[in-house]
N, CA, C and O atoms as CSV, one atom per row, in Angstrom:
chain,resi,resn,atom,element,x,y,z
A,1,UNK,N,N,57.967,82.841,102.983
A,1,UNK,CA,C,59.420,82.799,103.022
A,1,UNK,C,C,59.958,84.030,102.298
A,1,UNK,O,O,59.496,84.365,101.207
A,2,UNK,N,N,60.767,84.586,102.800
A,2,UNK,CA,C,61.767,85.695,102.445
A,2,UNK,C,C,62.473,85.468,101.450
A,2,UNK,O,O,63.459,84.732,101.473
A,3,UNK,N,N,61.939,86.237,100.193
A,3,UNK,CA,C,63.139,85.597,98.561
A,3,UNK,C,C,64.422,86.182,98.833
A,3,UNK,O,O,65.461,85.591,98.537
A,4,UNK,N,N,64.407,87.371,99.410
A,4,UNK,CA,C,65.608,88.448,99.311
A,4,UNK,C,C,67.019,87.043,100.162
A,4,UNK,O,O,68.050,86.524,99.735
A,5,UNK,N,N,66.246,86.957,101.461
A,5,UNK,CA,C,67.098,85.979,101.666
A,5,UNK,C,C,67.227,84.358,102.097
A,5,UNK,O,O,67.558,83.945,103.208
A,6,UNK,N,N,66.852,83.497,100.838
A,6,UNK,CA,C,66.581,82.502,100.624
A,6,UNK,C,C,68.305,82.153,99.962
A,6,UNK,O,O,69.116,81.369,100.455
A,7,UNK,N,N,68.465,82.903,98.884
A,7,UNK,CA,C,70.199,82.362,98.674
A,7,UNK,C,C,71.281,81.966,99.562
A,7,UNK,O,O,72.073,81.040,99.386
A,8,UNK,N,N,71.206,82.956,100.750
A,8,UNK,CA,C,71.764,83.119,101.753
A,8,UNK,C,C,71.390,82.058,103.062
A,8,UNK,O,O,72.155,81.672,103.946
A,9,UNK,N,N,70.360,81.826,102.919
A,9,UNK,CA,C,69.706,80.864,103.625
A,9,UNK,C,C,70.140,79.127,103.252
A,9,UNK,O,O,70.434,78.215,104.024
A,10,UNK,N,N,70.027,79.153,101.692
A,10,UNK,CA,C,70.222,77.931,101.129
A,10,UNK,C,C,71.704,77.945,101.122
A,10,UNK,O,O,71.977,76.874,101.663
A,11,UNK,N,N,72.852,78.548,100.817
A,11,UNK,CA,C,74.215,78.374,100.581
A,11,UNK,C,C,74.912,77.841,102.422
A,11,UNK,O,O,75.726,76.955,102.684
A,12,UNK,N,N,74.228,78.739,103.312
A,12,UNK,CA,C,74.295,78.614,104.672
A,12,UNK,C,C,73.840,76.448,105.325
A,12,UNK,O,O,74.312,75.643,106.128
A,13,UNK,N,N,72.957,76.482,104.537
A,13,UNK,CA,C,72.279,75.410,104.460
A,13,UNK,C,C,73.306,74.179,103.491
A,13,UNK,O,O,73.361,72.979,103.762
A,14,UNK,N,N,73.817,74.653,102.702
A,14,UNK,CA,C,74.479,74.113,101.865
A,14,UNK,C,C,76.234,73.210,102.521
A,14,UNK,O,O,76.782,72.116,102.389
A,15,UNK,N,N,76.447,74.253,103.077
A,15,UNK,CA,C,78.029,74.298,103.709
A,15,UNK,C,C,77.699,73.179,104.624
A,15,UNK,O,O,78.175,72.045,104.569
A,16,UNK,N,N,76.593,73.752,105.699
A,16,UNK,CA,C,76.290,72.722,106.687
A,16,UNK,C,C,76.518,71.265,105.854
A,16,UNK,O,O,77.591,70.662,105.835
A,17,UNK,N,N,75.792,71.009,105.454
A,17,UNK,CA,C,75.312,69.420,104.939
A,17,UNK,C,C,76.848,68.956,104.276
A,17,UNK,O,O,77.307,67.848,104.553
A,18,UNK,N,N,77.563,69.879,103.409
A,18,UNK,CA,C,78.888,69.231,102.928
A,18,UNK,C,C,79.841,68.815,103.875
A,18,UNK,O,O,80.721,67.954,103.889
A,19,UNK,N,N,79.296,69.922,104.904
A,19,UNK,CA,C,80.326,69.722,106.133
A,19,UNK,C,C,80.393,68.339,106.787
A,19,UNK,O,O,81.393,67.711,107.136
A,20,UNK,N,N,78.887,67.955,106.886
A,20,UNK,CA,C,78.621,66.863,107.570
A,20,UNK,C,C,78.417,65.508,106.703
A,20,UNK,O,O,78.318,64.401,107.233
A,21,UNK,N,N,78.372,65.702,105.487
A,21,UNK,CA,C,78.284,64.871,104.420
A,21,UNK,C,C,79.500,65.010,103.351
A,21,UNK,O,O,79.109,65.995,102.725
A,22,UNK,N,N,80.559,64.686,102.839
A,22,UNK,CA,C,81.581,65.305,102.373
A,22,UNK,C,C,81.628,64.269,101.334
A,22,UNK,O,O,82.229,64.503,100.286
A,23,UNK,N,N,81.053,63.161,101.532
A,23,UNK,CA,C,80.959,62.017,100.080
A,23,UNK,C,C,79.469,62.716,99.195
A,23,UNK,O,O,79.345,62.238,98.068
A,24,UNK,N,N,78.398,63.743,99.584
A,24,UNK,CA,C,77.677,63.695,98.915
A,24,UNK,C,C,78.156,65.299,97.783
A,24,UNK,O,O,78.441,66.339,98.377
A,25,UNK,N,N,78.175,65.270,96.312
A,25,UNK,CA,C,78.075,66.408,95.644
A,25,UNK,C,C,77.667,67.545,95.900
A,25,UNK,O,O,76.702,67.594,96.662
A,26,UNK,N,N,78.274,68.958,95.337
A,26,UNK,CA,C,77.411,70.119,95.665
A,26,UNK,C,C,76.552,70.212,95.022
A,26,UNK,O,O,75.615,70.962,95.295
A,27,UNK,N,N,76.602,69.485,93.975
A,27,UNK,CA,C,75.065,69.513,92.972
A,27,UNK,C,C,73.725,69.008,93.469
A,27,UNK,O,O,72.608,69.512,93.345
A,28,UNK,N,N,74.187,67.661,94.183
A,28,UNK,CA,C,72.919,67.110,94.818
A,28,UNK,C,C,72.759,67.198,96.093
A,28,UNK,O,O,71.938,66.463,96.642
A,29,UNK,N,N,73.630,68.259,96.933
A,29,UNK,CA,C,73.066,68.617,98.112
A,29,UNK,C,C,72.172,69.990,97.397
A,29,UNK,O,O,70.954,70.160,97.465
A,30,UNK,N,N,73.107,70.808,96.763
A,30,UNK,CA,C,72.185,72.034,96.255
A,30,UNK,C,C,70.955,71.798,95.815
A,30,UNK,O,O,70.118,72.489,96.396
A,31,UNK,N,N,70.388,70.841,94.734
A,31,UNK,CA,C,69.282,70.388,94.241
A,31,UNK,C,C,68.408,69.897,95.463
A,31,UNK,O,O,67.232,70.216,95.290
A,32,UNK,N,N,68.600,69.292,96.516
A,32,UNK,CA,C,67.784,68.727,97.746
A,32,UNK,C,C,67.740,69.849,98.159
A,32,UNK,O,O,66.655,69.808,98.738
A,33,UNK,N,N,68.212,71.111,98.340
A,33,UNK,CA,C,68.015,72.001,99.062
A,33,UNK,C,C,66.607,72.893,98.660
A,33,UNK,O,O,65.661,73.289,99.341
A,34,UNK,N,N,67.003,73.022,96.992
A,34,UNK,CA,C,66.148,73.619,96.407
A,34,UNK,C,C,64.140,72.481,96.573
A,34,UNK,O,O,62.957,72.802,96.689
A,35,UNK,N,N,64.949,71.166,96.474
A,35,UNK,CA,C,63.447,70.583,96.502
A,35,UNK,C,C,62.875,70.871,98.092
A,35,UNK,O,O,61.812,71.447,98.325
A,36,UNK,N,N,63.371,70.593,98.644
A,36,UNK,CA,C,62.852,70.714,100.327
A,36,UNK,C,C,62.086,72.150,100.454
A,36,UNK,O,O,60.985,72.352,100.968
A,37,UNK,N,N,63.216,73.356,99.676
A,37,UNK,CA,C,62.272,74.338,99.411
A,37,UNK,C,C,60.921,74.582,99.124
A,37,UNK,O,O,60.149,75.336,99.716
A,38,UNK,N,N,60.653,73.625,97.832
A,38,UNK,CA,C,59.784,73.647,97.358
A,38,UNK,C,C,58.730,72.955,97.698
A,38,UNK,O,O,57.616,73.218,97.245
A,39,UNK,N,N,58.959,71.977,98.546
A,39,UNK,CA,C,58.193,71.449,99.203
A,39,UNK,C,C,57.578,72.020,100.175
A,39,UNK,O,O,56.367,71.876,100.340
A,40,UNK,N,N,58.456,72.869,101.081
A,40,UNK,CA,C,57.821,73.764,102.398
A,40,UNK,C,C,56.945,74.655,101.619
A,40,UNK,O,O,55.804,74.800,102.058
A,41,UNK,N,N,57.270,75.274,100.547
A,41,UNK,CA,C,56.445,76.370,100.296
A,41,UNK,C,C,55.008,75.888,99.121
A,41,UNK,O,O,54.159,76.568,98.545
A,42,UNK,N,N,55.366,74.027,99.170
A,42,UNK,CA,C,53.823,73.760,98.803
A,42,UNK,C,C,53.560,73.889,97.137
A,42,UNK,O,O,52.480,74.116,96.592
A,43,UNK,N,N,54.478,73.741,96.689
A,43,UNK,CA,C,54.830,74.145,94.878
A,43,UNK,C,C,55.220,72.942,94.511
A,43,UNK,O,O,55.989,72.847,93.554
A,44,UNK,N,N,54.565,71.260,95.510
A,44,UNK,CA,C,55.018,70.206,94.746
A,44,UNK,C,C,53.289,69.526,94.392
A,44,UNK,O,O,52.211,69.858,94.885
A,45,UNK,N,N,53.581,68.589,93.457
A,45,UNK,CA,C,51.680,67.829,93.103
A,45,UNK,C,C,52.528,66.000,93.600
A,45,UNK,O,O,53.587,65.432,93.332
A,46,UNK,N,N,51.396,65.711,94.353
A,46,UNK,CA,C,52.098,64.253,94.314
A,46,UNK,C,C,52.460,63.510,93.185
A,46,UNK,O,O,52.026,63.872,92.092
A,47,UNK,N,N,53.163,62.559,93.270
A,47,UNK,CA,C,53.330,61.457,91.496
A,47,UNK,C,C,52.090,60.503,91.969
A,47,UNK,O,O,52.016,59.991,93.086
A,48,UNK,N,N,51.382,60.394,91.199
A,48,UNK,CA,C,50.030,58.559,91.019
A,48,UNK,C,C,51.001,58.218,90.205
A,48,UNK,O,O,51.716,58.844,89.424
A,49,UNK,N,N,50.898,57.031,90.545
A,49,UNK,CA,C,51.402,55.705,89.573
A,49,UNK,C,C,49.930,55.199,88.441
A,49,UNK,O,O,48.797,55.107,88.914
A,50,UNK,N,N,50.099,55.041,87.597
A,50,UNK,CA,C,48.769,54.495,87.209
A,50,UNK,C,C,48.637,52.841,87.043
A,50,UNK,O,O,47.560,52.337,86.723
């Protein structure tokens, strides 16, 4: 994934979802944005329960 334009990618990404979601925060659409990120690019460890 392209860092240069990942901001641009995510804010683009961002608008969408408020657009279509307008009861959910910009904090916690921004934060889902960033995790989904992080997920595609494989930078998550599963949770075990013990």
């Amino acid at each position: 994934m392209d860092m240069d334009k990942m901001p641009n990618e995510r804010s683009a990404k961002i608008e969408r979802i408020m657009q279509d979601n307008p009861e959910l925060s910009y904090e916690f659409v921004r934060q889902l944005t960033i995790a989904l990120e992080e997920v595609e690019a494989d930078k998550v460890e599963p949770y075990e329960l013990e």
